[in-house]
C-alpha positions in Angstrom: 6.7 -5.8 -14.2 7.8 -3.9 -17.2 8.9 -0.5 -16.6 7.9 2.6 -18.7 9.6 4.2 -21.1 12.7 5.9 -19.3 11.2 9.2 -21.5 8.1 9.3 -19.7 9.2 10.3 -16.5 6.0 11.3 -14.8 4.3 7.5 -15.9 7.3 6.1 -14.3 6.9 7.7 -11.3 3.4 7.3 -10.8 3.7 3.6 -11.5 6.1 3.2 -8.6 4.4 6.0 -6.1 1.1 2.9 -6.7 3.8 0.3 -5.9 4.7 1.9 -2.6 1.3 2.6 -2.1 0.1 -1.4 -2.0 3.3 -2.1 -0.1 2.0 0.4 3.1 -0.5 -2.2 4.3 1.5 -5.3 3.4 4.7 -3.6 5.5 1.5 -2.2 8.4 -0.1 -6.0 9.3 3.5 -7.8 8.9 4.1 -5.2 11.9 1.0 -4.9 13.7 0.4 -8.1 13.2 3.2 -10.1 13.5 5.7 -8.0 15.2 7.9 -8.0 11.7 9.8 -5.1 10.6 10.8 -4.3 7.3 13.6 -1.8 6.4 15.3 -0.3 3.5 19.2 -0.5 4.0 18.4 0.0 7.7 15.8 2.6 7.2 12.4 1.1 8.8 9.0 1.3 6.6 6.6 0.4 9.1 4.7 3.8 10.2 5.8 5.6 6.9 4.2 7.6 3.6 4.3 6.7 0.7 6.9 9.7 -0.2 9.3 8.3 2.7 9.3 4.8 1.1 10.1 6.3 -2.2 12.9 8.3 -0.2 14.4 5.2 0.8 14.5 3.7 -2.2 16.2 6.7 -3.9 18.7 6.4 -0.5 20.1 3.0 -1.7 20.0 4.2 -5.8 22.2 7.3 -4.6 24.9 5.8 -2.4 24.4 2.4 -3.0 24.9 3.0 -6.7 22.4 0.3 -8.0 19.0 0.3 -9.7 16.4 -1.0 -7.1 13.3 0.7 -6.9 9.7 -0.3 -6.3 9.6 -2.0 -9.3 12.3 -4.6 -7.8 11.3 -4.3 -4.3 7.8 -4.7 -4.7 7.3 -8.9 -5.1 10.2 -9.3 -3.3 7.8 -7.9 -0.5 4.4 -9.9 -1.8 6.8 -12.8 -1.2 8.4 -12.5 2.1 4.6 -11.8 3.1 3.2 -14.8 2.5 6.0 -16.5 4.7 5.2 -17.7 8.0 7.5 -15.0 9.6 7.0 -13.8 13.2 9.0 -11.3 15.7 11.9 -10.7 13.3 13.5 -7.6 11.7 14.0 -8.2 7.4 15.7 -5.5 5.3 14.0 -5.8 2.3 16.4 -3.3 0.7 19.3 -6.3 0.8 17.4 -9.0 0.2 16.0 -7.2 -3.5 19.4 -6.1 -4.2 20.9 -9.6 -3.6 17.8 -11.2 -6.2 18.8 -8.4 -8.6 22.5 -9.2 -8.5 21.3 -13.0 -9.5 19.4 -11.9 -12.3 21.6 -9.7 -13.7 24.2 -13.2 -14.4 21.0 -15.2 -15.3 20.6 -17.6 -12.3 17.8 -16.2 -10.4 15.3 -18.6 -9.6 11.7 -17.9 -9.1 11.3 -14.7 -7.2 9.1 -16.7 -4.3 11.6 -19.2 -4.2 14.0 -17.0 -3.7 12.7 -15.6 -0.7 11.6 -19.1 0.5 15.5 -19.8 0.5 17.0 -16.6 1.9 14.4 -16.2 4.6 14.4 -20.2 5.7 16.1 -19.9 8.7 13.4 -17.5 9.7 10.0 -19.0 9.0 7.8 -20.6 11.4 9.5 -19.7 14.3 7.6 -17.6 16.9 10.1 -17.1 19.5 9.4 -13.5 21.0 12.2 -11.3 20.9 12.3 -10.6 25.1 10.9 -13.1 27.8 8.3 -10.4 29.0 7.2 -7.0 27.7 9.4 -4.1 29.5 7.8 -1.2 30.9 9.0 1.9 30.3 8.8 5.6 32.6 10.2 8.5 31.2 11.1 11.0 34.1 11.3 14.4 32.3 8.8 15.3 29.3 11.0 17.4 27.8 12.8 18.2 24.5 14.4 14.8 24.5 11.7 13.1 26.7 8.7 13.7 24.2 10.9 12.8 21.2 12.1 9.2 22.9 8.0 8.7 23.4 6.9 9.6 19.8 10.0 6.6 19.5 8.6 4.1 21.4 5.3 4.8 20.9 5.9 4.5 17.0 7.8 1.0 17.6 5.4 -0.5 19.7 3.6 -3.0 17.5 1.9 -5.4 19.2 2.8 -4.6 22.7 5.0 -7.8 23.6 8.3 -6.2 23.6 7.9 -2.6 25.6 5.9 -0.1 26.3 5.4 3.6 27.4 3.9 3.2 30.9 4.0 7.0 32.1 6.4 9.9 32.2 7.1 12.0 35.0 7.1 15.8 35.5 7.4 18.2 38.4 3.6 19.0 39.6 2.2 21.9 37.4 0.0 24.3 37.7 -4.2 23.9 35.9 -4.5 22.7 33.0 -0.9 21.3 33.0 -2.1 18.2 31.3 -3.1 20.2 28.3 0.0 22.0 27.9 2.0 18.8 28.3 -0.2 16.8 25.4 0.3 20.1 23.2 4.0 20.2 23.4 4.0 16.5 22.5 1.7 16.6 19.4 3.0 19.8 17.9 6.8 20.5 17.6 8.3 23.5 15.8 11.3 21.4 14.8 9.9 18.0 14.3 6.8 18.9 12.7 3.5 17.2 14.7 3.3 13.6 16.2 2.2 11.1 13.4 -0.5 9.9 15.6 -3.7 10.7 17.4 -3.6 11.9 21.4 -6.2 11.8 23.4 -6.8 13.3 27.4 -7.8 11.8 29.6 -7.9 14.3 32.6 -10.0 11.9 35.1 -7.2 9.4 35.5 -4.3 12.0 34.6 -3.4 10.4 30.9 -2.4 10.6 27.4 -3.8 8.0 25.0 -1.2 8.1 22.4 -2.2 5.7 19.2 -3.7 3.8 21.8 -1.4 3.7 24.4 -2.5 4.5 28.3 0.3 6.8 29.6 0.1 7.8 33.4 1.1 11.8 33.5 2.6 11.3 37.4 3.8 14.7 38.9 6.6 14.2 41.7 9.3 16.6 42.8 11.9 13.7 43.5 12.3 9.8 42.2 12.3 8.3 45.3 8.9 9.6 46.3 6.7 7.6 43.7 5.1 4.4 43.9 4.9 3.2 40.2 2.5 0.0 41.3 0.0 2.3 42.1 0.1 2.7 37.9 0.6 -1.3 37.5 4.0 -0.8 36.3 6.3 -3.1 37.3 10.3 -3.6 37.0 10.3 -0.3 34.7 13.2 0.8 33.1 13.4 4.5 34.3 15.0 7.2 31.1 15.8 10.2 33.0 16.0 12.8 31.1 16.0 16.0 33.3 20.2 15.9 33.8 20.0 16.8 37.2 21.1 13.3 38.8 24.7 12.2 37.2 26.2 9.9 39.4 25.6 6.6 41.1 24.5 8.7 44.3 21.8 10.6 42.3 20.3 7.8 40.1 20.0 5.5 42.4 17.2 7.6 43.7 15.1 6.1 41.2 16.3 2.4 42.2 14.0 3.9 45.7 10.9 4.0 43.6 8.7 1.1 44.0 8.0 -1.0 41.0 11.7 0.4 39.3 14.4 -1.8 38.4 16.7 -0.2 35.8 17.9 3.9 35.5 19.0 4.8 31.8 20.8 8.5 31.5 20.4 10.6 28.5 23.7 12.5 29.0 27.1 11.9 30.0 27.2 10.3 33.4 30.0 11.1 36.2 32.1 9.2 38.4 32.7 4.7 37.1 28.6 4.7 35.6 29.3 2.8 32.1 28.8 5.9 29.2 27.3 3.7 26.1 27.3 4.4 22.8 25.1 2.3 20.9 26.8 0.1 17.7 30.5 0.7 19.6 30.6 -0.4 22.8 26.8 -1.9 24.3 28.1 -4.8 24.0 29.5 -3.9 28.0 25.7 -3.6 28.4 24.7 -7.1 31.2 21.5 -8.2 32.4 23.1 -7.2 36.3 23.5 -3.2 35.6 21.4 -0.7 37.1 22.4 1.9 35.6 24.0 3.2 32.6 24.6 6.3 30.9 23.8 7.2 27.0 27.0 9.6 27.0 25.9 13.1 24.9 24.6 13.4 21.3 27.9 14.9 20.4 29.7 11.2 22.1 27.4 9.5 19.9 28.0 11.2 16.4 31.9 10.9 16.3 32.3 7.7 18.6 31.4 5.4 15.5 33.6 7.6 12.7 36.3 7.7 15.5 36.4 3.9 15.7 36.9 3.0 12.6 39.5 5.2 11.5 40.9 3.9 14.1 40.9 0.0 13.0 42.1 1.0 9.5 44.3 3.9 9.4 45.0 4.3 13.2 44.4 8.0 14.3 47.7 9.4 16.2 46.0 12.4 17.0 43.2 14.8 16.5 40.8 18.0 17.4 37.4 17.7 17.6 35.2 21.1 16.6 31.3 20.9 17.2 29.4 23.6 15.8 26.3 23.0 17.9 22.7 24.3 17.5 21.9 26.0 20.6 19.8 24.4 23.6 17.5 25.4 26.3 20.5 25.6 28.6 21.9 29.2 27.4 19.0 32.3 27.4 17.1 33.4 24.8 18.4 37.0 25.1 21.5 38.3 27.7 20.8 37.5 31.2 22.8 36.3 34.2 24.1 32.4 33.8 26.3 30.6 35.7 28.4 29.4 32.9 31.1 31.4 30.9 29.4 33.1 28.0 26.0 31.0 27.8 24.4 33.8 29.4 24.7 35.7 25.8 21.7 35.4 23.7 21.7 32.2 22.0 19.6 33.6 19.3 21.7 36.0 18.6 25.5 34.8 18.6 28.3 32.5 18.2 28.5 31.1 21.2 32.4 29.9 22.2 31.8 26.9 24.4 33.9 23.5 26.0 32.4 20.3 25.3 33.4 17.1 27.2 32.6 14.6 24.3 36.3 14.2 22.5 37.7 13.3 26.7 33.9 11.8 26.6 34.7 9.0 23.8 37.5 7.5 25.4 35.0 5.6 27.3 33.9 3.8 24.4 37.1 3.5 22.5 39.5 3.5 25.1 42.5 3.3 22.1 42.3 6.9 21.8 43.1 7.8 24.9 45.1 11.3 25.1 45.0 11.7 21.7 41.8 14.0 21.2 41.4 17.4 22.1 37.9 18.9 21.5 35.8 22.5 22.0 32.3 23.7 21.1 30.7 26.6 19.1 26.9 26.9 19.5 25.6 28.8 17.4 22.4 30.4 16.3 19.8 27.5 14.9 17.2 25.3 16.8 18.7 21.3 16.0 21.2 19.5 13.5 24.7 20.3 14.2 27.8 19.4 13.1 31.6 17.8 14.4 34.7 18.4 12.5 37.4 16.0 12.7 40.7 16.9 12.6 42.8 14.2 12.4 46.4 13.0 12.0 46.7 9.5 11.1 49.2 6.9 10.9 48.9 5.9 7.2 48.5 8.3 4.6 45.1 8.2 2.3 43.0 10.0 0.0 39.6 12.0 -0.2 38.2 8.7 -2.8 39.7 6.0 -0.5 38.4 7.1 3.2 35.0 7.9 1.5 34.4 4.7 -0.5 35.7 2.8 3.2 32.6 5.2 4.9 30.3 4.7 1.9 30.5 0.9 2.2 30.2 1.1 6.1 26.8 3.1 5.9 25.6 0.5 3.9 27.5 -3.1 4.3 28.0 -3.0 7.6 26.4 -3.5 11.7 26.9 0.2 11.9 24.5 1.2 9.2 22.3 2.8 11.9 25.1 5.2 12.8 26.8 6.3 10.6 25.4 7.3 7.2 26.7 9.2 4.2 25.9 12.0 1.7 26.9 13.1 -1.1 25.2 16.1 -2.0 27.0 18.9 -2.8 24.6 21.6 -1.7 23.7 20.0 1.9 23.2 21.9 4.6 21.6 21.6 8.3 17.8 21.5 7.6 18.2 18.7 5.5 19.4 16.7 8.1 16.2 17.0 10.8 14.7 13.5 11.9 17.7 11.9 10.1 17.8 8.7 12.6 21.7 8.0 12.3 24.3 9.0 15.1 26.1 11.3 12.4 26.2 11.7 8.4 29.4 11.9 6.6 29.7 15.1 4.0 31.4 13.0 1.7 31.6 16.4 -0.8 33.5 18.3 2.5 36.0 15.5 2.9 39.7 16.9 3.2 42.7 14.3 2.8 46.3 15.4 2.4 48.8 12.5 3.2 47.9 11.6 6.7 46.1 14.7 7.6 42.3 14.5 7.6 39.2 16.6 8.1 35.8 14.6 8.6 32.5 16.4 8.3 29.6 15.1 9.9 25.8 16.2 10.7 24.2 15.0 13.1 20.6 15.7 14.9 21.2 16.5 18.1 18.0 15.9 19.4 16.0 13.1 17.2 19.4 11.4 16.0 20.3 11.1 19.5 17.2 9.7 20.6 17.1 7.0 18.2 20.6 6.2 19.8 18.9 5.8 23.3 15.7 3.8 22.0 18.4 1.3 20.4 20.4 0.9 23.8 16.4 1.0 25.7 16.0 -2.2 23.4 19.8 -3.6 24.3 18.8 -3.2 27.9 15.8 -4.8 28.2 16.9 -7.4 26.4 15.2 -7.6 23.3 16.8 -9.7 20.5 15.1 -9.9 17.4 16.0 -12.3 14.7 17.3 -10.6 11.6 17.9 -10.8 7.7 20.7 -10.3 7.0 23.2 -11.1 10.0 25.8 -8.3 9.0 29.3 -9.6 10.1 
C-alpha cells in the first residue's frame, strides 16, 4: 500500500487507524479461534483498541528506531492468517521488521511467501500447549486478586489451557456478592474491566466474559471441598499474605480437589521465591509450592542480572520509592509497624524493604553485595527502584542504555524489562504497563564504574502479569513461538 503524503498528517493517520481497525478481528478469531496470539515486540493484541495497537506500533518506531507501522504490519498479518497455525504465540512486530529489513536490500520475496517460510515450522501442527486445561482458585479477591482474574480471564481463549474456577473470600455480610462484582468491574486505578459481569446470586457466581466463577466464602483453606464446584487439581494463588511458610500453605494442600499453592509475596523459611524470566526455570512438575517473591523482587531482579553478566556489580544500594498500600492507614492510627501507622495519604513514609536481601534468591551471585530501604510515599500504584551501583568495569550513560535498549527488545526478557526514553515521564504514565520494571533511559547516571539505574514499575498490574507468567510456567503450558529468542 502506498502511503500518503508525509504532509498530510491527519490522512496518514486515518489510513493506518482503518488498518488497525481490519486487523482487530483477524488478531480476535486467530485467538478465539485457534488459540493463536499475536504480539507487537512482546506486547499482546488480542483483547485490544484500535488506539492500543497503534500504541504498539509507535512502541517499536520509538525505541526500536525503525519505520514499521500498520502499513508494514498489516499483510504481514492477512498472511500469517491464512496459515494453518494453531496454539502458538507469533510476534508479528519481528516478523514485519525482519520482511522490511529484506526489502530494504531488494531480496524480499513475495510477502505470503515470506510468511509461508518464516512460520513453516509452525503450520499444521495442533499440539495443545498443556496436556489438560488447569483450573485455577484464587483465595483472596483483593487488590492483587481481582487484577490476576481480569488476567486470566483476558487470556483465556478457548478454554484448553486454564481457567478461573472460583476465588475465595472470608464469608461477608448481604449483598456481599454485589460489593465483590463491583470492586472487580470498576477500579479507581485501573480504570473498569474490559468485559461484561454478570451475578448470579442463586449459585453464588460471577459470569465474567463468560466464565462461571464460584464466589466460595471460608475462613481457613483447609476447610473447603473444591469438588463440590467440579474443580479439580487447582492451582491455588493465595493472595491474602497471611500463610508464608511451608507450615501455612500447606493448608491449602488439605483442600480437596487442590494440588498446587502459588504465593504472591515473598515466602519464608527454603519455599523457592521465583522471579519470572530469571530464575523459573527452578520451577518442576514435583513442587507444591512456590513463592512469586514481592513486586519490588520482581522489578530489579532482571536489571540486577544482567549487569551482572556484563559489567559485574561489586556492590550496590537499592532505594524504592513505593506508592503506598492498604497495609499503612489512611490517616494516623495505631499500627504495629514502625511509622506505617502515619497517614499514608499524607506523608513520606521511611520504611525497610526485604527485596535487595530478597533477590539473592534468584541471583544468588550478588550475595552480600546489596543493601536496600523503602520510602512509600503519597500516590495509589507505579513506583520506582533506584540502583546504586558500583561495578567492576567502568561504562557510560550511551553504552549501559543501548545494552538495556537492545534487551527490551532483542532479547527472552522483553517481558521484563522495558525502556523509555521520554524525557518528561513520570508515574501515571506507567499504570497497566505489563513489564516487571521500565528503564528511564533519560535518568541514567554513569561515572566510571559508578551507576544509578532508574526504573518504574507497577506495583500492582506489572506484578501481576509477573505471577500469570509463572501461573502458566507452573501448569505447564508451553506454547510454540515465533521467534525462539536465544
Amino acid at each position: 500500500m502506498t502511503r500518503p503524503s508525509p504532509d498530510d498528517y491527519f490522512s496518514d493517520w486515518k489510513a493506518r487507524e482503518a488498518l488497525a481497525q481490519e486487523m482487530i478481528p483477524v488478531v480476535g478469531r486467530l485467538y478465539s479461534e485457534r488459540n493463536v496470539g499475536v504480539f507487537i515486540y512482546g506486547r499482546p493484541l488480542h483483547n485490544r483498541s484500535v488506539t492500543n495497537i497503534m500504541k504498539s506500533h509507535r512502541f517499536v518506531r520509538q525505541v526500536g528506531r525503525n519505520e514499521m507501522s500498520e502499513f508494514e504490519s498489516h499483510p504481514v498479518l492477512m498472511a500469517l492468517a491464512k496459515l494453518d497455525l494453531w496454539h502458538c504465540q507469533i510476534d508479528l512486530g519481528k516478523l514485519t521488521v525482519k520482511y522490511m529489513e529484506l526489502q530494504k536490500d531488494g531480496s524480499a520475496p513475495a510477502v505470503e511467501d515470506f510468511v509461508a517460510k518464516e512460520l513453516a515450522h509452525l503450520v499444521g501442527d495442533k499440539t495443545p500447549p498443556s496436556k489438560k486445561s488447569q483450573d485455577i482458585v484464587l483465595y483472596g479477591f483483593g487488590r492483587i486478586g481481582r487484577l490476576i482474574a481480569r488476567l486470566l480471564i483476558e487470556r483465556t481463549s478457548t478454554g484448553e489451557v486454564m481457567r478461573l474456577r472460583a476465588v475465595v473470600v472470608r464469608p461477608g455480610k448481604e449483598g456481599d456478592l454485589i460489593k465483590r462484582a463491583s470492586l472487580f468491574t470498576s477500579d479507581s486505578v485501573h480504570g473498569t474491566f474490559q468485559g461484561t459481569v454478570r451475578i448470579d446470586e442463586e449459585n453464588n457466581c460471577l459470569i465474567c466474559n463468560g466464565n462461571v466463577v464460584h464466589v466460595i466464602y471460608a475462613n481457613n483453606p483447609d476447610e473447603i471441598d473444591y469438588t463440590q464446584y467440579g474443580i479439580e487439581d487447582a492451582l491455588v494463588i493465595d493472595n491474602t499474605g497471611k500463610w508464608r511458610d511451608e507450615a501455612g500453605l500447606s493448608l491449602h494442600l488439605k483442600s480437596k480437589g487442590a494440588s498446587k499453592v502459588m504465593l504472591t509475596a515473598p515466602g519464608k523459611g527454603n519455599l523457592k521465591n521465583i522471579v519470572y524470566g530469571i530464575n523459573d526455570n527452578q520451577i518442576s512438575p514435583d513442587d507444591k509450592i512456590i513463592t512469586a517473591a514481592s513486586c519490588t523482587t520482581n522489578a530489579i531482579a532482571p536489571v540486577l542480572k544482567v549487569l551482572n553478566d556484563e559489567y559485574g556489580v561489586a556492590s550496590g544500594h537499592v532505594e524504592t520509592v513505593h506508592a503506598y498500600t492498604n497495609d499503612q492507614n489512611l490517616i494516623d492510627n495505631y499500627h504495629t509497624g514502625n511509622r506505617r501507622g502515619r497517614s499514608a495519604a499524607l506523608n513520606m513514609v521511611l520504611t525497610e524493604t526485604g527485596a535487595a536481601k530478597a533477590v539473592v534468591k534468584a541471583v544468588p551471585e550478588l550475595a552480600g553485595k546489596l543493601t536496600g530501604n523503602a520510602v512509600r510515599v503519597p500516590i495509589p500504584n507505579v513506583s520506582m527502584a533506584i540502583l546504586m551501583l558500583n561495578l567492576e568495569k567502568s561504562t557510560t550513560k550511551e553504552e549501559i542504555n543501548e545494552f538495556l535498549r537492545l534487551l527490551a527488545l532483542h532479547s527472552p526478557l522483553q517481558n521484563q524489562i522495558s525502556y523509555t526514553q521520554d524525557p518528561d515521564a513520570v508515574s501515571s504514565d506507567f499504570v497497566g504497563t505489563r513489564e516487571a520494571a521500565i528503564v528511564d533511559s533519560t535518568a541514567t547516571i554513569v561515572d566510571g564504574n559508578r551507576c544509578v539505574l532508574y526504573l518504574w514499575y507497577d506495583n500492582e498490574f506489572g506484578y501481576c502479569n509477573q505471577v500469570v507468567r509463572m501461573v502458566y510456567r507452573m501448569a505447564g503450558v508451553n506454547y510454540r513461538v515465533y521467534p525462539v529468542e536465544g
